[in-house]
N, C-alpha and C positions, 0 to 999 in steps of 0.2 A: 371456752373459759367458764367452768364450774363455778358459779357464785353463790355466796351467803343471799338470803333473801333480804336482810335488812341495809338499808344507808338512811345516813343522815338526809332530813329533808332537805338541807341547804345544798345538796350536788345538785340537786335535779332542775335549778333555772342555769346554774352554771353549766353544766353537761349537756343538756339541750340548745344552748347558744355555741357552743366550744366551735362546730366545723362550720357554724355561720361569721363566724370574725367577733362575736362577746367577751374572747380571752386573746387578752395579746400575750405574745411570745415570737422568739423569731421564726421569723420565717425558713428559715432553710435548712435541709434537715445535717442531722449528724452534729447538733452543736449542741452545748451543755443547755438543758432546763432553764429559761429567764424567768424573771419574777414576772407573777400577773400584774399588773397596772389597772384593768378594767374587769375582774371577772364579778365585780359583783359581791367580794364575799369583803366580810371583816377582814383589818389587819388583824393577825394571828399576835396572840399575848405569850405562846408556848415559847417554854424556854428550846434556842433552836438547838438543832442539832448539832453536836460536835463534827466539824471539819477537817479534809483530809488535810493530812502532813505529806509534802511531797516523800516518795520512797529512793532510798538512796538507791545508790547502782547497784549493791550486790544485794537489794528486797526485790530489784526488776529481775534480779537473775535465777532468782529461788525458781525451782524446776515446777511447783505448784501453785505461785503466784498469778493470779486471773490479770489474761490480756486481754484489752475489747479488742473486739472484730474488726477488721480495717475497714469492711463496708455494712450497709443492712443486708447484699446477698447473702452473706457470710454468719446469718444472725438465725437462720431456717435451713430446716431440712428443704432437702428438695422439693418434698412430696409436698412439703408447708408452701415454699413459696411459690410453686406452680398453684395449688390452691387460691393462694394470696390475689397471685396476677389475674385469675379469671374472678374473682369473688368477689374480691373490694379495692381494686386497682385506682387508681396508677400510686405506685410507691412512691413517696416523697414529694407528693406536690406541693410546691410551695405557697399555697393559698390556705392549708392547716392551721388553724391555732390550736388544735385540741393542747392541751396541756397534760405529760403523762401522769398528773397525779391532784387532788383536786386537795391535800392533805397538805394546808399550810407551810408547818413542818418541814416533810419534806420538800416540798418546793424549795423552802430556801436551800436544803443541802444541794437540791440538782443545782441552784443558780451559784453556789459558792465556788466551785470552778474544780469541783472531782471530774479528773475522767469521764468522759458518758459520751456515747452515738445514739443520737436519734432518728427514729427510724417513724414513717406516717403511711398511712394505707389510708386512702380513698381522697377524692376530690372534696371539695367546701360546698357541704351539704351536712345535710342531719345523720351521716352516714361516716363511720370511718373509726381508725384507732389512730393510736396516738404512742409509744412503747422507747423508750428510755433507757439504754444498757448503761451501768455506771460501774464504776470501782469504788468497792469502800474496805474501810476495815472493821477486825474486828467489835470495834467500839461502836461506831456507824452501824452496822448491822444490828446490832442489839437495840441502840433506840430506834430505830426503823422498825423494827418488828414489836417492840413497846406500843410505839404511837400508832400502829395500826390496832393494834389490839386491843385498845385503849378508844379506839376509834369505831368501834363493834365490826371490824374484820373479820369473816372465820379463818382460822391457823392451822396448817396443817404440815405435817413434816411430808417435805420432796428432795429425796435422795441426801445431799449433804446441809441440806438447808431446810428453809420453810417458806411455803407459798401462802399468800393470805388473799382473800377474795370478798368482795363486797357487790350488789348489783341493786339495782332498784330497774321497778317495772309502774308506771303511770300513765298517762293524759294530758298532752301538752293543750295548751290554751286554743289551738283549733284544734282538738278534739280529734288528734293522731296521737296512737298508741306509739310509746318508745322504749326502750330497753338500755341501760346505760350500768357502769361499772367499772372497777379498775382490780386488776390484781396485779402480786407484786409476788418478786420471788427472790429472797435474803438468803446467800449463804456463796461458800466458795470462794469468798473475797470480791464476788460481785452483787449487784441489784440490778432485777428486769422491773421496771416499773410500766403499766398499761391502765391504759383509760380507755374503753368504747362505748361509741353511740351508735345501737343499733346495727350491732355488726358483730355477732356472737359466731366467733370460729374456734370449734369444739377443741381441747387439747393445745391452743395457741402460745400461752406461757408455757406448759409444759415442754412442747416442741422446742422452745428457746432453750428451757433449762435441757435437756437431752443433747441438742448441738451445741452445744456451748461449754458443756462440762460431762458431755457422756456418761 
């Protein structure tokens, strides 16, 4: 995960607590984004994001219309998730809270009840991600990639959409270096939203957007 050097100061007490239990969310994975209750941050004043409208039968049957993945296997190439299993294991533990996006905003679209699997990589520790597949539309996507952008995201065009990446690097209060970040990837009628601590796997959104939309 290729990151912009800059993020807001206020991720990094929040991202540092995320795979300790400081952010609540549910616990189990594959379910839609909850709202933080405890991470620490301000309520957000942003006006939210526009919410999906359910799609009728013949928008589910359009031949280009984005399905999520019935599992997180299904969310990685091979090569990704064998990588995954040895590197930053075990998939989906339910003692997770990272949260996939630390970006108000969005939070509330993941909690408002779009489509989304979520998918966690690593045990509850200072270590792990946190990754989000949703369905949005049109409209959805555009302020999702507004508020990142607006949020000092770098933006980049990947394939039929745009990947946006942010990262910060510091000193946590015992005086262990950590590395933390989220990128997101808008376009295709869907959104990969990711957040990690310390757990930088090179080409990791990209890999989603490749399986998922070839």
């Amino acid at each position: 995960m290729t990151a912009s050097p800059y993020l807001r100061p206020a991720l990094r007490a929040g991202v540092v607590l995320a795979l300790a239990g400081g952010i609540a969310l549910a616990a189990s994975a594959c379910q839609p984004e909850p709202s933080p209750s405890s991470s620490g941050a301000a309520t957000s004043t942003a006006t939210p994001l526009p919410t999906a409208v359910s799609p009728s039968p013949v928008e589910t049957m359009k031949p280009d219309a984005f399905a999520l993945p019935l599992g997180c296997d299904q969310v990685y190439s091979a090569q990704m998730f064998n990588t995954l299993e040895t590197d930053v294991a075990p998939l989906n533990d339910p003692g997770i809270t990272m949260l996939s996006t630390q970006q108000p905003a969005l939070l509330e679209l993941l909690d408002s009840g779009i489509p989304s699997l979520r998918c966690t990589w690593g045990a509850p520790s200072e270590y792990g991600i946190a990754t989000t597949i949703a369905v949005v539309d049109g409209t959805q996507a555009a302020a999702i990639e507004a508020d990142l952008r607006d949020s000092g995201f770098g933006c980049a065009a990947l394939g039929d959409g745009v990947l946006c990446v942010i990262e910060q690097r510091g000193i946590t209060q015992d005086d262990t270096e950590y590395v933390s970040g989220e990128s997101h990837y808008v376009g295709g009628g869907g959104w990969v939203a990711t957040t990690y601590l310390n757990a930088e796997v090179e080409g990791y959104t990209e890999d989603i957007v490749s399986t998922l939309w070839g």
